[in-house]
N, C-alpha and C positions, 0 to 999 in steps of 0.2 A: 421556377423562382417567382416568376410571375404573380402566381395566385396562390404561393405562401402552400403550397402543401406541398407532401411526400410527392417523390413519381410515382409510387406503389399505389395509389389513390389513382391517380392522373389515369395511368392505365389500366386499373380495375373498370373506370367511366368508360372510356377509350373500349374495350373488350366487351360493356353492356350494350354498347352503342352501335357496334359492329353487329354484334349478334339478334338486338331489333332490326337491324337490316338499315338502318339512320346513316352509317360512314361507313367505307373502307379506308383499313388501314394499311400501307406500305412497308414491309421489312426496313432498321434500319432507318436512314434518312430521309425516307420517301414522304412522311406524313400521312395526313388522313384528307379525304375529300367525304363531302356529302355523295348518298347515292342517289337522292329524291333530289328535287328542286326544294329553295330553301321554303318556300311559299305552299308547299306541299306536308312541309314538316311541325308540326303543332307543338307549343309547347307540354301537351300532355303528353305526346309521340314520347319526346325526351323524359317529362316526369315515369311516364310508363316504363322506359329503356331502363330507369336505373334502381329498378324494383321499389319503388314509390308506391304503387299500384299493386291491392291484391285483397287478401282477407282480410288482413289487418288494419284498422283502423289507424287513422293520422292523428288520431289524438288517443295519447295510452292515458290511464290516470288509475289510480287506487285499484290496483288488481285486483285484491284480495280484504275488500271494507271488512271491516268488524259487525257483523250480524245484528249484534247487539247496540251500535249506536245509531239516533234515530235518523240520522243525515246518512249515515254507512252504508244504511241497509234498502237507503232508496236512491242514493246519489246516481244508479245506472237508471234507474228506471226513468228519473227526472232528464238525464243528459245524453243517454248514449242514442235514442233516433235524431236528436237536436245535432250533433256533432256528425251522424252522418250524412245528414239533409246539409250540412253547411260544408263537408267533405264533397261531397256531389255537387254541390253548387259552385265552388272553388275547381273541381276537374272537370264538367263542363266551359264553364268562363276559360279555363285553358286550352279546351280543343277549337276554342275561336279565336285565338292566340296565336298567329304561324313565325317562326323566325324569321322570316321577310319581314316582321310587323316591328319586331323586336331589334331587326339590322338596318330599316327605314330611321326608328327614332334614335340610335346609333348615331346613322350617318345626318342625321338634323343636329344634333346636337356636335359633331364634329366642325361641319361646318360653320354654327354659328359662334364656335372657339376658333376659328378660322385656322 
């Protein structure tokens, strides 16, 4: 209820995350723990765990331009190494990202809500 979505969802993440080797999970009421220190764990670790990461590119657009109009027929050729140089640059900056970094400013922010 929390974060407004299905449990179906919740535990599809929950199940990617396990199987990157990132949490176990406990039958039941047990909940999940981390298996790595959090400081260990990258935010690209997570993006990678929940198939973010692979062939596919992060930015889809005009699958299929029309041959024939004069932006259609070049719109990949002008964008698609742009988008993955800026793809790349975005999951690097995140493997320098650890959830310590992300649970630090968390807990700064809690406390200066006191």
């Amino acid at each position: 209820a929390s974060v407004g979505t299905n449990p179906v969802i919740i535990r599809k993440l929950l199940i990617q995350l396990k199987a990157a080797g990132l949490i176990q999970v406990k039958r039941g009421t047990g909940g999940t723990a981390l298996e790595k220190p959090i400081a260990d764990i990258s935010l690209y670790d997570v993006y990678h765990a929940v198939d973010c990461v692979g062939d596919d590119s992060l930015f889809h657009f005009h699958e299929h331009p029309c041959p024939q109009c004069p932006v259609g027929k070049t719109i990949h050729a002008g964008l698609d190494d742009r988008l993955h140089q800026v793809q790349d640059a975005m999951e690097d900056k995140m493997r320098s990202i650890s959830l310590a970094d992300v649970a630090g400013t968390m807990r700064d922010v809690f406390e200066k809500q006191g």
